[in-house]
N, CA, C and O atoms as a DFTB+ gen file, in Angstrom:
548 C
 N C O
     1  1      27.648      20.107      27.536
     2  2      26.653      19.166      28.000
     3  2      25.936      18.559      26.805
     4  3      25.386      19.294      25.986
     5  1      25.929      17.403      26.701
     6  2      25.581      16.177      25.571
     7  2      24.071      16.204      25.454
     8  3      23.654      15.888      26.568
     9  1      23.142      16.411      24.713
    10  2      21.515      16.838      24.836
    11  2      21.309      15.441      24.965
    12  3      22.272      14.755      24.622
    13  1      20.022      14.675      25.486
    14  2      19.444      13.805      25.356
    15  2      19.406      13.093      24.312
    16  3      19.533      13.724      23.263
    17  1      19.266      11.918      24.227
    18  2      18.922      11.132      23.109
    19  2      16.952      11.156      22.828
    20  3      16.148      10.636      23.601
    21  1      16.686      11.715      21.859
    22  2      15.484      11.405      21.061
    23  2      15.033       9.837      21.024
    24  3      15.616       9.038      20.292
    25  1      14.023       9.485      21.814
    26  2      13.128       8.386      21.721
    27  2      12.952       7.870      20.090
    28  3      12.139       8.576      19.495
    29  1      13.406       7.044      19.455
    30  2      12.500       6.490      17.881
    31  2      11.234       6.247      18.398
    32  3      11.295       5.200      19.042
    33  1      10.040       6.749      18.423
    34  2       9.085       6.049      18.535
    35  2       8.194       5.642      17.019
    36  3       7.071       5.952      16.621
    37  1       8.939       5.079      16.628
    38  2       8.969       4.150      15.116
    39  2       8.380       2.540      16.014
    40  3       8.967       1.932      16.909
    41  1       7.426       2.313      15.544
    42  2       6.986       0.773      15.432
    43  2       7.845      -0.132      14.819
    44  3       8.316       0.394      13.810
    45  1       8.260      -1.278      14.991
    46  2       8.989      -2.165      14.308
    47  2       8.144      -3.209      14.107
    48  3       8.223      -4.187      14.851
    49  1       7.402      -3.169      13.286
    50  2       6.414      -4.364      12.838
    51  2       6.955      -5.749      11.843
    52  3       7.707      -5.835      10.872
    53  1       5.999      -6.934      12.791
    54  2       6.608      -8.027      12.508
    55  2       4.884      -8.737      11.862
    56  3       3.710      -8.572      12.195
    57  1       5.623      -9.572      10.782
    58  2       4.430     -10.243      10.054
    59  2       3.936     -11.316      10.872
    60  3       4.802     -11.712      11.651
    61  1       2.985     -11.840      10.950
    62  2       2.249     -13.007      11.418
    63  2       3.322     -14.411      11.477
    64  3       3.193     -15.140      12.460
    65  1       4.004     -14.652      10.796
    66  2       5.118     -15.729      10.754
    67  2       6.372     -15.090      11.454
    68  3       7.500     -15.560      11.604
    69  1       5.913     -14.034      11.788
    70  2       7.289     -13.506      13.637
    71  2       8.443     -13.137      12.036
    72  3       9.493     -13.778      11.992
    73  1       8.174     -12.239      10.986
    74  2       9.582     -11.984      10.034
    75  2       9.559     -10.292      10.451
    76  3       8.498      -9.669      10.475
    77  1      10.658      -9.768      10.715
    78  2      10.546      -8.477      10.730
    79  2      10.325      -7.847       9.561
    80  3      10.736      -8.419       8.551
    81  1       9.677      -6.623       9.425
    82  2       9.422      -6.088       7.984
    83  2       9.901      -4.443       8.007
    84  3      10.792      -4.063       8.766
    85  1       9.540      -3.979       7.535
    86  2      10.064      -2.325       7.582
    87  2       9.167      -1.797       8.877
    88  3       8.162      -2.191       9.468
    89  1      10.274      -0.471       9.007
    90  2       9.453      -0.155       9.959
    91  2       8.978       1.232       9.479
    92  3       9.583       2.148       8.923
    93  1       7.403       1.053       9.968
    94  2       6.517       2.195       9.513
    95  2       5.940       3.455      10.699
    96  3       5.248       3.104      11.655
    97  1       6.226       4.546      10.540
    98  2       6.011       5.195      11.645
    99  2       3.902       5.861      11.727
   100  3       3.174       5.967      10.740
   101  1       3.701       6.015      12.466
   102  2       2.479       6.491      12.675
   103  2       2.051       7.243      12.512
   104  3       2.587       8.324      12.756
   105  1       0.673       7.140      11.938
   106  2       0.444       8.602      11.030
   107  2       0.287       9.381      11.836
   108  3      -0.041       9.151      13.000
   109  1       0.581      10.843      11.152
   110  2       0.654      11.979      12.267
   111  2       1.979      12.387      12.636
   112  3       2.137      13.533      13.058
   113  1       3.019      11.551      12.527
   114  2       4.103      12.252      13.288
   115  2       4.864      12.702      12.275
   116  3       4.625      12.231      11.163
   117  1       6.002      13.757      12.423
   118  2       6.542      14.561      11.875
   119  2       7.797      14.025      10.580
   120  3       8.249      14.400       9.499
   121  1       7.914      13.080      11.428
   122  2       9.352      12.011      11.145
   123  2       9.439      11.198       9.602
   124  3      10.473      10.863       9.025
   125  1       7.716      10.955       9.035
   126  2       7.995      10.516       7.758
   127  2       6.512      11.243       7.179
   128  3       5.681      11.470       8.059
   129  1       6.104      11.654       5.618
   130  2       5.135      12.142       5.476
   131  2       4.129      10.646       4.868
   132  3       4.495       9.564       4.409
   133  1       2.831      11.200       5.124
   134  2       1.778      10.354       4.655
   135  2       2.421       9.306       3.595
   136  3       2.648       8.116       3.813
   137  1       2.622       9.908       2.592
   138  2       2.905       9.716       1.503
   139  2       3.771       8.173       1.151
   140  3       3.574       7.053       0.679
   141  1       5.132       9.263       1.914
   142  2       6.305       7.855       2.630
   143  2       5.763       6.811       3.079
   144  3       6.225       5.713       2.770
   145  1       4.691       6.925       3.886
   146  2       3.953       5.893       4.999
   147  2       3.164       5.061       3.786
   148  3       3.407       3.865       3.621
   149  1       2.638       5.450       3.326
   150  2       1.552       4.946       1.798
   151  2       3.185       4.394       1.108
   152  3       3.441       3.214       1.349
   153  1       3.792       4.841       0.644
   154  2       4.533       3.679      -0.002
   155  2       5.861       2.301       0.682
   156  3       6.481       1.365       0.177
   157  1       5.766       2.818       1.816
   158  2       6.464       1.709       2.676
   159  2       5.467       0.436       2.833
   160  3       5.817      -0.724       3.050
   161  1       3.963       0.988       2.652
   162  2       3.355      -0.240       3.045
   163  2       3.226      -0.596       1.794
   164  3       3.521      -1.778       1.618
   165  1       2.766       0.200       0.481
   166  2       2.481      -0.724      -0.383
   167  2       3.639      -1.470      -0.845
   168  3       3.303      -2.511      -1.410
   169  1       4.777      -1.296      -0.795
   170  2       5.977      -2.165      -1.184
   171  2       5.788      -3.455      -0.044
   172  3       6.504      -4.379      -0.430
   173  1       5.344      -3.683       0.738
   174  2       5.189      -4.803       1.283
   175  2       4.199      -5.600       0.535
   176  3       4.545      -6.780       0.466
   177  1       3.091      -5.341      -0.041
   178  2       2.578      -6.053      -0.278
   179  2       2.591      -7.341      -1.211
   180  3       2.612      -6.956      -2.380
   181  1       2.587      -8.544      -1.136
   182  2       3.382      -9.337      -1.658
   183  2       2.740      -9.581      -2.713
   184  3       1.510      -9.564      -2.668
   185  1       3.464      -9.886      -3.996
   186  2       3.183     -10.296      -5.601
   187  2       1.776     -11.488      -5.318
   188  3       1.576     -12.587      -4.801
   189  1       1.373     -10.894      -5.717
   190  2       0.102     -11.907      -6.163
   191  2      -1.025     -12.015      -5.620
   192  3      -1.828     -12.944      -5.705
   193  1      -1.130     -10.486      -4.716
   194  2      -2.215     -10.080      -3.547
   195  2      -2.528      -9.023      -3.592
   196  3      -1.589      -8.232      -3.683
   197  1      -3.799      -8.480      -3.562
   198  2      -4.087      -6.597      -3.847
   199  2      -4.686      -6.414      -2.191
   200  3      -4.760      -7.263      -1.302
   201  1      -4.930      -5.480      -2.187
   202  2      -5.163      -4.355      -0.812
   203  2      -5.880      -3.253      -1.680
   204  3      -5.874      -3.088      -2.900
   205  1      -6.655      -2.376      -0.421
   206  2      -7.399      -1.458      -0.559
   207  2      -7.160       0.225      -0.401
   208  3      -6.148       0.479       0.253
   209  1      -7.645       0.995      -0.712
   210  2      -6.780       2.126      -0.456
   211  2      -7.595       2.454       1.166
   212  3      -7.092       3.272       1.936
   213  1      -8.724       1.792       1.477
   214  2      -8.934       2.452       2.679
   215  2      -8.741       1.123       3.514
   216  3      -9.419       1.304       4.526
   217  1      -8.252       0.096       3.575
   218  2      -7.491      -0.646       4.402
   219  2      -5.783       0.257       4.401
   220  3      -5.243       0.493       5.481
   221  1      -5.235       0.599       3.305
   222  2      -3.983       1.163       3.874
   223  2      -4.181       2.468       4.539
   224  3      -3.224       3.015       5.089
   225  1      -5.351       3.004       4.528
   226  2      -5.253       4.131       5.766
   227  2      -6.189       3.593       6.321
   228  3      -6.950       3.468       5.362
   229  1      -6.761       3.133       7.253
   230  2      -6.847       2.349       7.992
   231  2      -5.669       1.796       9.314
   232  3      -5.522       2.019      10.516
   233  1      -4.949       0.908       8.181
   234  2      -3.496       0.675       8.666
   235  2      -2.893       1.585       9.283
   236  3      -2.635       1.407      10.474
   237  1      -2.481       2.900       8.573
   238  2      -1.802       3.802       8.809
   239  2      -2.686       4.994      10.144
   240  3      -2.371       6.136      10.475
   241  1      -3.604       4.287      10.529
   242  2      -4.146       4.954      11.403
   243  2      -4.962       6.373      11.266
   244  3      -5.263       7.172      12.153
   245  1      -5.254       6.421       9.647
   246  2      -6.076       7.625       9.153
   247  2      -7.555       7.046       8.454
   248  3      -7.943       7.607       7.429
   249  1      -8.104       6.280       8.847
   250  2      -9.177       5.689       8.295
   251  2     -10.259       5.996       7.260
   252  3     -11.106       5.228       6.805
   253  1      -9.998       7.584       6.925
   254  2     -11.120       8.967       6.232
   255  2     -10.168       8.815       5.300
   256  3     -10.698       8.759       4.190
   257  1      -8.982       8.723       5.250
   258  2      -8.207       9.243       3.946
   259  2      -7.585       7.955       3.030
   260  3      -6.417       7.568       3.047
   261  1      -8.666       7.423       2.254
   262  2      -8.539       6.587       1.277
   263  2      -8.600       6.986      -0.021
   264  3      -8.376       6.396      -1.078
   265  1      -9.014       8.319       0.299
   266  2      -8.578       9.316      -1.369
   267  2      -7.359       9.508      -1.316
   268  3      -6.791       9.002      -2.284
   269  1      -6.244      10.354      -0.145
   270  2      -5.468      10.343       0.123
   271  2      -4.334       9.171      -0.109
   272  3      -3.180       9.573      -0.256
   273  1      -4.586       7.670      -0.155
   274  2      -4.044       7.224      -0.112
   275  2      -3.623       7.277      -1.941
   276  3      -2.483       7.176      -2.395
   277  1      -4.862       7.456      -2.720
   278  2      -4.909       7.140      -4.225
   279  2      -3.982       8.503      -4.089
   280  3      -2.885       8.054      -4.422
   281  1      -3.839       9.476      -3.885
   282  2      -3.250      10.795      -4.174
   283  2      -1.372      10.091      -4.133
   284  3      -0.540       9.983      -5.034
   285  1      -1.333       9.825      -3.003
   286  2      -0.336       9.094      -2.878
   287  2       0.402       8.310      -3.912
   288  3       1.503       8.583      -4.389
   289  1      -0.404       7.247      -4.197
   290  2      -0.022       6.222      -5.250
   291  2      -0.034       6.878      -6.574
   292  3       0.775       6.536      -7.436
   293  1      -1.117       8.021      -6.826
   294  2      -0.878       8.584      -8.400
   295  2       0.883       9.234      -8.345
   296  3       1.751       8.936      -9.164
   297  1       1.059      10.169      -7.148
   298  2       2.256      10.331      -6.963
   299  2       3.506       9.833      -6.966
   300  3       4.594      10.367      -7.179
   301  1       3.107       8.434      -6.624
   302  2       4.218       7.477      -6.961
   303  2       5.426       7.011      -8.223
   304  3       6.544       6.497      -8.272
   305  1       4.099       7.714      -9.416
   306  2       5.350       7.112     -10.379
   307  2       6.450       8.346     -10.785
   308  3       7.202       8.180     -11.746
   309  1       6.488       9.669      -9.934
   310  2       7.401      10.094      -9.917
   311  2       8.155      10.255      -8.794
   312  3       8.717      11.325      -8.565
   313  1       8.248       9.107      -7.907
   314  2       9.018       8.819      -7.096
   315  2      10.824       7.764      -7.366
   316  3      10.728       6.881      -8.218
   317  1      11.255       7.806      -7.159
   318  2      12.460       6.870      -7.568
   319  2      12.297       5.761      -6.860
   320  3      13.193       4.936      -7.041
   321  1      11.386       5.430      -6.049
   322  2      10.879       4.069      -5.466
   323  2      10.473       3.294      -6.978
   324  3      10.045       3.840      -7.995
   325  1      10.738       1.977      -6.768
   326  2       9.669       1.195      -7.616
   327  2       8.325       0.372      -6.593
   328  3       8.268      -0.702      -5.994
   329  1       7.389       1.498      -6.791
   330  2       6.070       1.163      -5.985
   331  2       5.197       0.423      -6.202
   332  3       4.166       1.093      -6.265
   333  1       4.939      -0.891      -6.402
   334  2       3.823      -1.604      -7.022
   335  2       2.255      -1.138      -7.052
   336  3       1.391      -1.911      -6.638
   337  1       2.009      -0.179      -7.426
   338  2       0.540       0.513      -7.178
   339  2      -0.748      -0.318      -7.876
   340  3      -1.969      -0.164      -7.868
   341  1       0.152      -1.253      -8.463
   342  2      -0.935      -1.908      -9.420
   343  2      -1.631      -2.913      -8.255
   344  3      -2.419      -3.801      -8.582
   345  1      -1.241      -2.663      -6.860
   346  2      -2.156      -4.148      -5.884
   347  2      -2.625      -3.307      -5.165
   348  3      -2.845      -3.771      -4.046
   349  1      -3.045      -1.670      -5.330
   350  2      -4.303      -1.612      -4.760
   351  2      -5.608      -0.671      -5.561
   352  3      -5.730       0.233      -6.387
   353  1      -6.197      -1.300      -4.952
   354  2      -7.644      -1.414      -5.910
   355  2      -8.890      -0.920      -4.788
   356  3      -8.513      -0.559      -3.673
   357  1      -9.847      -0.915      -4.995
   358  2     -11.227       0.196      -4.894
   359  2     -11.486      -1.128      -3.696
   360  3     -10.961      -2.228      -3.527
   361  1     -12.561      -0.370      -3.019
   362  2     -13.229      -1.514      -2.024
   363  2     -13.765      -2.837      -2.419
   364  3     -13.822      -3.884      -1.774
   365  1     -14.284      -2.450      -4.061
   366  2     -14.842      -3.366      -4.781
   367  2     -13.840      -4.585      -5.578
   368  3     -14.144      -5.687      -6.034
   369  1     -12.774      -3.989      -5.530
   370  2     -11.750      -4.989      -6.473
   371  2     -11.958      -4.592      -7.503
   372  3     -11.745      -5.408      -8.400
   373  1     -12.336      -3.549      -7.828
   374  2     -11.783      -2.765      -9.332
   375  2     -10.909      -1.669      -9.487
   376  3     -10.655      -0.840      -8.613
   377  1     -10.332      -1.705     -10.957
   378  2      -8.938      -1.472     -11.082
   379  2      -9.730      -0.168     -11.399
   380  3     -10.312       0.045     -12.462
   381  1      -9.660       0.838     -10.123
   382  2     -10.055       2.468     -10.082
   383  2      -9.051       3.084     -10.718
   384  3      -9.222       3.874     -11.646
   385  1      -7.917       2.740     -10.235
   386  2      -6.299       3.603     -10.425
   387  2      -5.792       3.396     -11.659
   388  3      -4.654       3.716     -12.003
   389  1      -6.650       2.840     -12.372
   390  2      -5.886       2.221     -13.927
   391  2      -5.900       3.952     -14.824
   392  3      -5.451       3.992     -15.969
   393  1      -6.140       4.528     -14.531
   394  2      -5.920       5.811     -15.611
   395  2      -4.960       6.235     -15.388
   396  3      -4.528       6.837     -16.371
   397  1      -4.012       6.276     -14.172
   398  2      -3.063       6.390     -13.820
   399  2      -1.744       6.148     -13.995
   400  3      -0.685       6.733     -13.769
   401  1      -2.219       4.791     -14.610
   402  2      -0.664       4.022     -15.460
   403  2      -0.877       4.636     -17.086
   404  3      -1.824       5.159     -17.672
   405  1       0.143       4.373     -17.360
   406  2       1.167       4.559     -18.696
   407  2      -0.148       4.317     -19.638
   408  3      -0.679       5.295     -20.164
   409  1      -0.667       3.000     -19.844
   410  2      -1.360       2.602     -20.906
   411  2      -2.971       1.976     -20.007
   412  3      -2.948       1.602     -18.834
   413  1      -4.102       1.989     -20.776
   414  2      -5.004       1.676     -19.852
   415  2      -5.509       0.047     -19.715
   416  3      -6.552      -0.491     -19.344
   417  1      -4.706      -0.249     -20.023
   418  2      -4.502      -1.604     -19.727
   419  2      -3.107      -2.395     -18.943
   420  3      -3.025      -3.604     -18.725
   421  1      -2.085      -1.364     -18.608
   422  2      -0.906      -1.668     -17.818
   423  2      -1.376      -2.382     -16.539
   424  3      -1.180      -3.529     -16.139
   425  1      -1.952      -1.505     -16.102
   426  2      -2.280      -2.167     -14.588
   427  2      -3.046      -3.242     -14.355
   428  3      -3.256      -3.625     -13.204
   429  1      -3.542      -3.840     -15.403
   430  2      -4.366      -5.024     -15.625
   431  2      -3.268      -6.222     -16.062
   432  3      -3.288      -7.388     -15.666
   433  1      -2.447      -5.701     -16.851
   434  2      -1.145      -6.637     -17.265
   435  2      -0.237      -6.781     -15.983
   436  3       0.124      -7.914     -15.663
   437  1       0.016      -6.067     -15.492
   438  2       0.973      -6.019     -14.239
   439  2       0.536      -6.902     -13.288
   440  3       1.285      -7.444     -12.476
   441  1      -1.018      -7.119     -13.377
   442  2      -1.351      -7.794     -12.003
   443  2      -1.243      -9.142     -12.946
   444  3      -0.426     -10.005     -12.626
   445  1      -1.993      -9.300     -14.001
   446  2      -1.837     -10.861     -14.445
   447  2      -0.803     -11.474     -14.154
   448  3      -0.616     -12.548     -13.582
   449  1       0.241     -10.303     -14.825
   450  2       1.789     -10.706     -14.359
   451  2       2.013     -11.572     -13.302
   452  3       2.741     -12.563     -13.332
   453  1       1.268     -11.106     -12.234
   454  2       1.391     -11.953     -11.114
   455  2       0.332     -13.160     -10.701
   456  3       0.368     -13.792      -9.646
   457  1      -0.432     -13.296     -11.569
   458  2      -1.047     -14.994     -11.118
   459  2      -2.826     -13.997     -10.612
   460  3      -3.741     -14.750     -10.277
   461  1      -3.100     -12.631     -10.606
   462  2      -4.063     -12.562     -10.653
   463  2      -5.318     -11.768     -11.908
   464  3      -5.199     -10.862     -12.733
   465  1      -6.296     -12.528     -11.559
   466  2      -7.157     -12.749     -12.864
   467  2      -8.388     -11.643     -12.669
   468  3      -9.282     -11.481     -11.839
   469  1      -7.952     -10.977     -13.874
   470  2      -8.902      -9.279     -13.743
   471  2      -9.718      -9.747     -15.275
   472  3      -9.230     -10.160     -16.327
   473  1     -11.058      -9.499     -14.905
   474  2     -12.160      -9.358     -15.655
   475  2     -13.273      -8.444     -15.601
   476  3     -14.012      -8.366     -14.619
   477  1     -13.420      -7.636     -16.820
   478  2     -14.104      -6.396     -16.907
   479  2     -13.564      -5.342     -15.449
   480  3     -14.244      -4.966     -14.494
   481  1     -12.081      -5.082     -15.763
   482  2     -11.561      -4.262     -14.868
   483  2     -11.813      -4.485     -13.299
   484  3     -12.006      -3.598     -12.468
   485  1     -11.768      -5.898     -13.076
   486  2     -12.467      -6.001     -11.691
   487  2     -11.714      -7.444     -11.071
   488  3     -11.658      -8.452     -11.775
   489  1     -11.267      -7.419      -9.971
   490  2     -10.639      -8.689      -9.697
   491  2     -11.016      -9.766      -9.591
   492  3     -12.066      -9.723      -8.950
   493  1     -10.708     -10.993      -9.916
   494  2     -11.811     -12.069      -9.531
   495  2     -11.348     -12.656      -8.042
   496  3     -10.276     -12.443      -7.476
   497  1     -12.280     -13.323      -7.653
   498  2     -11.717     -14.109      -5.973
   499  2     -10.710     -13.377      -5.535
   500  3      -9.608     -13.751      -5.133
   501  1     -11.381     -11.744      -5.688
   502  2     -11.355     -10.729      -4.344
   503  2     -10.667     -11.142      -3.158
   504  3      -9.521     -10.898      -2.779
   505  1     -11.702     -11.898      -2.585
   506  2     -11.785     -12.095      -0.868
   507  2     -10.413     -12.767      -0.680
   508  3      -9.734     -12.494       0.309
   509  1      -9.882     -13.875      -1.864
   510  2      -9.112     -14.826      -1.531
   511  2      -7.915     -14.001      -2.090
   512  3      -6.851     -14.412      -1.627
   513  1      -7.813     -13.191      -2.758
   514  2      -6.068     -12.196      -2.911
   515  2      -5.794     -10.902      -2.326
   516  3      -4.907     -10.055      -2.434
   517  1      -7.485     -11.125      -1.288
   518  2      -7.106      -9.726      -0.631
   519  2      -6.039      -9.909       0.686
   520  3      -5.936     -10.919       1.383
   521  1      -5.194      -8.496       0.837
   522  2      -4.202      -8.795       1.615
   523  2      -4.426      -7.530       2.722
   524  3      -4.293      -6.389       2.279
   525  1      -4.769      -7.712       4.172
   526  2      -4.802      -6.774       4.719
   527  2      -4.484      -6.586       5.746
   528  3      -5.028      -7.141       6.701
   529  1      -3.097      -5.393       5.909
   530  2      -2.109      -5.035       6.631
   531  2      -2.090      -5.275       7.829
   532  3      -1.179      -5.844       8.429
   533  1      -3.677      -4.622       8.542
   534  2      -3.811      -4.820       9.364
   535  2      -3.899      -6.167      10.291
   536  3      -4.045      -6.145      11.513
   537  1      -3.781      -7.356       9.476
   538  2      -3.998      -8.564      10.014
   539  2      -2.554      -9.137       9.560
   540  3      -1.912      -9.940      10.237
   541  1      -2.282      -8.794       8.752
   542  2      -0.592      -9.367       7.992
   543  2       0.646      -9.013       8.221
   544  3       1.764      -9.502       8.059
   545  1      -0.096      -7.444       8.894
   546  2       1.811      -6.783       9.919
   547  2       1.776      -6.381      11.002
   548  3       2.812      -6.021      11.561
């Protein structure tokens, strides 16, 4: 006798312009850890836009764990993902996570890299490169 088929109850989230994007499962369930969940979203985030660590839990439906999320992202660079950690930043738009990279100015280069403009470790026109999940997936 053939067991049941297991429900995916995996979300398949689609961006605001109807594009399908990865699919991210909900925090809490067994199927992917926090962690996973913290870097599926930050790889979405698109070049030239930062996010928050407590908008991505938020997102992820853990709203308290925006330390958690930094735990995450410090974790990242020994992941075999290439994780862009350099687009998220403090509530304030400052580059909190910069001790984290290689050199203490990497993560300030990485974002210029992309068209945004960091002064005294702090982003400028915030409001206008902030990107948040919750409204974008």
């Amino acid at each position: 006798m053939a067991s049941p088929k297991k429900k995916n109850k995996s979300a398949t989230i689609k961006s605001n312009k109807g594009t399908k994007l990865k699919q991210i499962d909900p925090s809490g369930k067994n199927s992917a850890s926090f962690f996973e969940q913290v870097y599926d979203l930050v790889e979405q985030i698109p070049k030239g836009r930062v996010t928050t660590y407590g908008a991505i839990a938020r997102s992820l439906g853990s709203g308290l764990s925006a330390r958690m999320v930094g735990w995450a992202l410090n974790g990242s660079f020994l992941s075999d993902r290439n994780i862009p950690a350099q687009r998220v930043v403090n509530r304030n738009g400052q580059l909190s996570g910069k001790a984290h990279f290689p050199t203490p100015t990497r993560m300030q280069e990485l974002l210029e890299k992309e068209g945004i403009t960091v002064l005294n470790d702090t982003i400028q026109n915030f409001s206008k490169v902030f990107w948040d999940p919750a409204e974008e997936l």
